[in-house]
N, C-alpha and C positions, 0 to 999 in steps of 0.2 A: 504494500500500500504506500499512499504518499505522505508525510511529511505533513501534512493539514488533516487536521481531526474530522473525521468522517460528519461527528454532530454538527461541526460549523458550516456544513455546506447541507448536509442532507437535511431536509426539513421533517425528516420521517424518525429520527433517532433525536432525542431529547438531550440535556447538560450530562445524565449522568452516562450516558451512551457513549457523550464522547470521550468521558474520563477512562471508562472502561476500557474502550479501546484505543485510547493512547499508548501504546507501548509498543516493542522495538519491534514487533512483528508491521506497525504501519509503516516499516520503511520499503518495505517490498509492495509489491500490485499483485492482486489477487485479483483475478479473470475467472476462475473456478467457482462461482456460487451456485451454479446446476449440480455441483457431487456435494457440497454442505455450507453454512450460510455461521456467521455470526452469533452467537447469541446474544437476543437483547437484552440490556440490563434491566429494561421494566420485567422481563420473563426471567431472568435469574431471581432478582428479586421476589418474584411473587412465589417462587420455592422455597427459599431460606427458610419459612418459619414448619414448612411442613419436614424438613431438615432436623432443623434446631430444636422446635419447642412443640410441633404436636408430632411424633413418627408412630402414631398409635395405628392399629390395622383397620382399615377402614370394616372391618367384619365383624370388628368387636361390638359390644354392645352397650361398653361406658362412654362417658360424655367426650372421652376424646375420640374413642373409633366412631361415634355417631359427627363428630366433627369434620371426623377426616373422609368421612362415605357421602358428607354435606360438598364438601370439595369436589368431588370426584362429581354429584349430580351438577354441579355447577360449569365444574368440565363440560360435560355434555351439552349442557342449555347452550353454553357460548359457543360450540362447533354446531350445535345442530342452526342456531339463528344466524351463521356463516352460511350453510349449507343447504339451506330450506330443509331439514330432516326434522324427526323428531327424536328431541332428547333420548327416550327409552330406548331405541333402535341403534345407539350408537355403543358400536363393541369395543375398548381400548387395546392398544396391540402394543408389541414390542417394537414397532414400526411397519413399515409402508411393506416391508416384504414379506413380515408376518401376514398383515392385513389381506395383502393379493394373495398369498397360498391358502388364506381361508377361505377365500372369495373362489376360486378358481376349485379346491379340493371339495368344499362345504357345499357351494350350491350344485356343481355335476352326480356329485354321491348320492346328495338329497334328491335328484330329480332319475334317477338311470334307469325307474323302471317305468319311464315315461320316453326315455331314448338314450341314445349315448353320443351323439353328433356333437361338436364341439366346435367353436371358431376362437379363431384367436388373432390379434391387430396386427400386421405387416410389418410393426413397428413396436411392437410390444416389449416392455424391459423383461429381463430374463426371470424373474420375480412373478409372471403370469406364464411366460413362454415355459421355462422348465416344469413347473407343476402339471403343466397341459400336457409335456412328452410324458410322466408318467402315468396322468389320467391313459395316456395311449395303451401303457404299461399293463393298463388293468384292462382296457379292452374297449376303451371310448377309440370314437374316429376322430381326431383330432385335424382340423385341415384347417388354412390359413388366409385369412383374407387378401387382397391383391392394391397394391397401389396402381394409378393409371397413367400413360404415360409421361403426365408431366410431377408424377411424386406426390398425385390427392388423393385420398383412399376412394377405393374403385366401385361406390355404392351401386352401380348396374352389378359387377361381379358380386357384390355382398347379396345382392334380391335374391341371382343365382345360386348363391351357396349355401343359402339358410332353408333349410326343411322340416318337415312336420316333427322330424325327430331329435332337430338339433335343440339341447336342453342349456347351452352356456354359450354364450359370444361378449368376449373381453375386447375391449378396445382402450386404450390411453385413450386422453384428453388432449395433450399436447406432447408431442416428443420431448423424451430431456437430450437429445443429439442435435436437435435441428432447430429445435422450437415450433414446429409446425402445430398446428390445432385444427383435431378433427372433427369433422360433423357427426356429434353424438347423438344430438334428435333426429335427425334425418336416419341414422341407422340404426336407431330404437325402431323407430318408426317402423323400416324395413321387418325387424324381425319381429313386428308384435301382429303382423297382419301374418303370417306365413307359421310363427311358434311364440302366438301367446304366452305361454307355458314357460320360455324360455327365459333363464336369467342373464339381464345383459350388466356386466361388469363395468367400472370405467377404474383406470390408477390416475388420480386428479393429483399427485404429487408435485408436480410442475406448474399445474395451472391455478392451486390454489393460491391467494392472496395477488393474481395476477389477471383475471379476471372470472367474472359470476359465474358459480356457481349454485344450483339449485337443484336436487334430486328430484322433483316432483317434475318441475318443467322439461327436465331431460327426457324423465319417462323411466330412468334405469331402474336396477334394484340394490346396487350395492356402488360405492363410489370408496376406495383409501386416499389417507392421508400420510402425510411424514412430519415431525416437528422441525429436522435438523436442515427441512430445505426453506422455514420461513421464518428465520432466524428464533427457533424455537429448540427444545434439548435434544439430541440425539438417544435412543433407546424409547421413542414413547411416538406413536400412529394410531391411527382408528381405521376400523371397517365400519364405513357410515350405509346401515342401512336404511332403502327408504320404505320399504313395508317389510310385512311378518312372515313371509315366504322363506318356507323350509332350509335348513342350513344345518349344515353337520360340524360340527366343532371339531378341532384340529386336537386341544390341548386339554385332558378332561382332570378333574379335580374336583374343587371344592364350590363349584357349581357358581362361582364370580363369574359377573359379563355376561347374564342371562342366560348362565348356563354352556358361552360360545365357548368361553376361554379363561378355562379354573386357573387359579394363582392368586395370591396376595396382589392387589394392582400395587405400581407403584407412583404412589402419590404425587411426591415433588416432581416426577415427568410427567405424570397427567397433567396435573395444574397449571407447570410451563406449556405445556398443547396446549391448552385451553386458552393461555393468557395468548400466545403466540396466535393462535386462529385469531381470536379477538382481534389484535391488535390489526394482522395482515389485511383482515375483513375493514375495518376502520381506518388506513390507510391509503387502501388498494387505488383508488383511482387517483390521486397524487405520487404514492411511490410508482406506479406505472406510466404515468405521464414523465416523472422525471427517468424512467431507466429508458424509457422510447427514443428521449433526445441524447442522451449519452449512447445510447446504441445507432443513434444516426450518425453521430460522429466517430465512431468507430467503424463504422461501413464506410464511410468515407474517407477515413484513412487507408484501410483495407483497400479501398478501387486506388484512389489518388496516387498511392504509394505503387501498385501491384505486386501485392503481398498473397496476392492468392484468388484462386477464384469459391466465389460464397455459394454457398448451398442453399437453395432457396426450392423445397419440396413442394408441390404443387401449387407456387407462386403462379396466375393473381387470385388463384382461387379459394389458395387456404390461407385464411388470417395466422401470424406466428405473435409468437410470445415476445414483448419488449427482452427479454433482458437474453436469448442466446443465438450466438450466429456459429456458424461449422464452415471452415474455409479449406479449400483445397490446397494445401501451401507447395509451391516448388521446393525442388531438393529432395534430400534425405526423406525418411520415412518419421512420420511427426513425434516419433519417442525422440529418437535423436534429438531433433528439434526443441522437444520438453526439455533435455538435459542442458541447454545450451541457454533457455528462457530462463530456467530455472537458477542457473549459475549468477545469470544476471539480476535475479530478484523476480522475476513475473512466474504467477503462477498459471498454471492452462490445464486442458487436459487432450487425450489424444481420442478419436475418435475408434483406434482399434483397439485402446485397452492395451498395448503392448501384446496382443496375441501373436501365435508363435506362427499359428497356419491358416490358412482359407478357411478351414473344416469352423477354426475355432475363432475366427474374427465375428464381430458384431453383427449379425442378419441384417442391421437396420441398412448398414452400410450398402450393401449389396442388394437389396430390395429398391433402392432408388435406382438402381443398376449402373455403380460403382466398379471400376475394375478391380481386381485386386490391389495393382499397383497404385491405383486413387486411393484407392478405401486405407490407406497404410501411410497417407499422408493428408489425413483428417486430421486438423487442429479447430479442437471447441474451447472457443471464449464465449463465458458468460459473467454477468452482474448481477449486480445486488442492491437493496437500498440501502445500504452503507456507499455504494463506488460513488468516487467524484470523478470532475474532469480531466483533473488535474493528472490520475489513473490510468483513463484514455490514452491520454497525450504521452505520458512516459511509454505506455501500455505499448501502442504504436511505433513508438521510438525504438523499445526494445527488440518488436518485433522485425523491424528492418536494420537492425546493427547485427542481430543474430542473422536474417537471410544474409548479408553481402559478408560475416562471414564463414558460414558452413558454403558459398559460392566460391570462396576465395579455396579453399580448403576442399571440395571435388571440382 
């Protein structure tokens, strides 16, 4: 990061925000808030006491477990009036990949003697994708929606692939590689006319606190969250459902989370989700106005400079997310790349994950129909409502001292 306090510029992060994160970690740029985000200090804060002075078990029956299970409903209230849900419907998870293996394991299990057909998004995080090859495992048909040829998801193919017997179709909300954002009512839509019956998932991890969200309007049946992507705790997600349709629980016990997901919750990360939904929801249309024009100026470094060519998946059809763009960078293969950002202070990330082979690079890559040799020089920058300009500007900087020289250098 830069040298100026995130609070003084962002209007989204308050005096103590900026104190918190003054320290020597702001001398670097952090481009990576699509893999984890800040914590805000109004959301540390509002854990410390469930920490310090109440750590009673929300199960218990005296005045402080009745306290601390007052929290946890309270949790709920403020995600569910983010999410148009209702409070009681909402399951708290160990995160967003707990959340989608419930989502993806719980509703096909509950529904298989209604059918086994399954879909799953083209662009799906591996967190709905790998659950779905072992639904395969047990004997579901597992088959995969299709992008169209400019990188929109292919709702003619989707009308095609949904049948009387397919019981689960998972779709993201918005890419965390590209930023793109799918048309989720329009493919509710599709499958509720052809399998009623059917549960349609979404992983809103990306697109929450960046724009509306509302389970009802969508039409879906189940939507996850993460805390650690809106500047909320890491170890603490929901599976927000939005009605009472059948669901098989992953994790059994002590009959917590209505039975989804036994365990002691854990308080001070609920109550950080909760404060963080809160907050994201109460912000949202000012932090995303400001991360739109700091993303315009880094597209425009990006062209000006030619620093790479940008990914842009079913542009002008699919609106994307302010704050993440994927660039095709010349040179090297974009780990290399990472290493040489990274030496200098900028943080990123690579679109292949560092994988080793084709077999095992990222699908999403390669569904936009990537070559190998593109798909291995994918560098993803994204922001946050902490980034400033100033960020950008270095951000940019950095990135073109590292091209001219890893150029110098093959």
């Amino acid at each position: 990061m830069t040298h100026q306090s995130p609070g003084q510029i962002s209007p989204c992060i308050d005096s103590r925000a900026s104190k918190a994160l003054s320290s020597s970690a702001l001398e670097r740029v952090h481009l990576d808030h699509a893999a984890s985000t800040p914590v805000d200090p109004r959301v540390s804060e509002s854990m410390q006491r469930w920490w310090r002075e109440n750590y009673a078990n929300p199960s218990s029956s005296h005045a402080a477990g009745v306290a601390a299970s007052e929290a946890l409903d309270e949790a709920r209230r403020r995600i569910a009036r983010a999410t148009g849900a209702q409070a009681g419907l909402i399951v708290f998870t160990s995160g967003a990949t707990e959340a989608n293996n419930l989502a993806v394991f719980g509703h096909a299990r509950a529904r298989k003697a209604r059918g086994r057909h399954v879909l799953v998004g083209p662009l799906d995080h591996p967190s709905t994708r790998v659950p779905a090859l072992q639904l395969a495992e047990e004997g579901f048909e597992v088959e995969e929606l299709s992008l169209d040829s400019s990188g929109a998801l292919d709702l003619e193919d989707a009308q095609a692939r949904v049948r009387p017997d397919t019981v689960l179709v998972t779709q993201m909300f918005s890419n965390n590689e590209f930023g793109c954002i799918f048309p989720i009512r329009e493919l509710t839509r599709i499958v509720r006319r052809t399998a009623p019956h059917a549960a349609v998932h979404v992983d809103a991890v990306q697109a929450l606190g960046k724009i509306e969200l509302d389970v009802e309007l969508l039409g879906i049946d189940s939507l996850s969250i993460s805390g650690h992507k809106i500047n909320g705790p890491k170890g603490a997600g929901a599976l927000i459902r939005a009605n009472n349709a059948p669901i098989q629980p992953l994790i059994h016990g002590g009959g917590q989370e209505a039975g989804l997901r036994g365990g002691t919750q854990d308080v001070p990360s609920i109550c950080g989700l909760g404060h963080a939904v809160k907050l994201a929801e109460e912000e949202r249309d000012e932090s995303s106005a400001r991360m739109s024009e700091l993303m315009q100026s880094l597209r425009a470094g990006i062209i000006q400079r030619e620093l790479g060519r940008i990914i842009d998946p079913g542009a002008p059809k699919q609106d994307m997310l302010p704050n993440i763009i994927s660039v095709i960078i010349e040179g090297p293969p974009a780990e290399v790349f990472l290493h040489h950002l990274d030496a200098r202070g900028l943080a990123a990330s690579a679109g292949s994950a560092c994988q080793a082979s084709k077999k095992s690079m990222n699908p999403a890559l390669f569904a936009l129909g990537l070559k190998e040799e593109e798909a291995r020089r994918v560098l993803r920058l994204s922001i946050g409502k902490v980034t400033t300009q100033e960020e950008i500007q270095r951000g940019i900087q950095i990135l073109e001292e590292v091209r001219s020289e890893l150029a110098n250098i093959t």
